[in-house]
N, C-alpha and C positions, 0 to 999 in steps of 0.2 A: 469122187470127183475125177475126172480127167487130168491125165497128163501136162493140158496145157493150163489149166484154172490152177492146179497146184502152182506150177510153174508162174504163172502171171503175180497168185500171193506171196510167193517167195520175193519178189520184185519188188511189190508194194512195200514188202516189211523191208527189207534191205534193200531200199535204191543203188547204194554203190557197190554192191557186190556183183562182181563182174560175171560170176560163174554160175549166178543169178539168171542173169541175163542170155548169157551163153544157154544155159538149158531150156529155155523160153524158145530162143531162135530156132534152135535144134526140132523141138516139141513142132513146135508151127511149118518148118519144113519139113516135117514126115505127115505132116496133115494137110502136106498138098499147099500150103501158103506161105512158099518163100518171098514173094514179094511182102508179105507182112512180114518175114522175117528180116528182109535186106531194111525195110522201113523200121525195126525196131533199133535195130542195127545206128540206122541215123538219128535217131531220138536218144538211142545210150552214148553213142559219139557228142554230142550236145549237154549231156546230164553231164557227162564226164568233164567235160571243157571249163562248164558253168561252176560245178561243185568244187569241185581240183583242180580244175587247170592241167589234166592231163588228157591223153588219148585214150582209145582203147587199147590193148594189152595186144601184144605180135597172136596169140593166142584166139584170141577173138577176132581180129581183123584176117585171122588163115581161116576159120570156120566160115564167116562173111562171103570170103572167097571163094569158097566150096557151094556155098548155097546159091552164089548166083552163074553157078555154070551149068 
């Protein structure tokens, strides 16, 4: 399996794991689809809000940043 399919069932099984998620974004921007990654970005920012009531992690919103430059 690829990097990113691994990466996507990691997600599935652990939706709030953040570092989950982070590796996902990571995986999709070296595959050339950051704008799939700044958009997963907003779907985990939403999971997060809805689940916990928190944000994403200073951690994940630097990576975020990295990818849309």
């Amino acid at each position: 399996a690829d990097v990113r399919a691994v990466c996507e069932q990691l997600v599935q099984r652990e939706p709030l794991r953040e570092g989950a998620h982070r590796l996902l974004m990571q995986a999709l921007s070296d595959l050339g689809e950051s704008a799939r990654a700044i958009a997963h970005f907003q779907t985990l920012s939403a999971l997060l809000q809805r689940e916990v009531g928190s944000r994403p992690s200073a951690e994940t919103r630097a990576l975020v940043e990295r990818l849309g430059r």
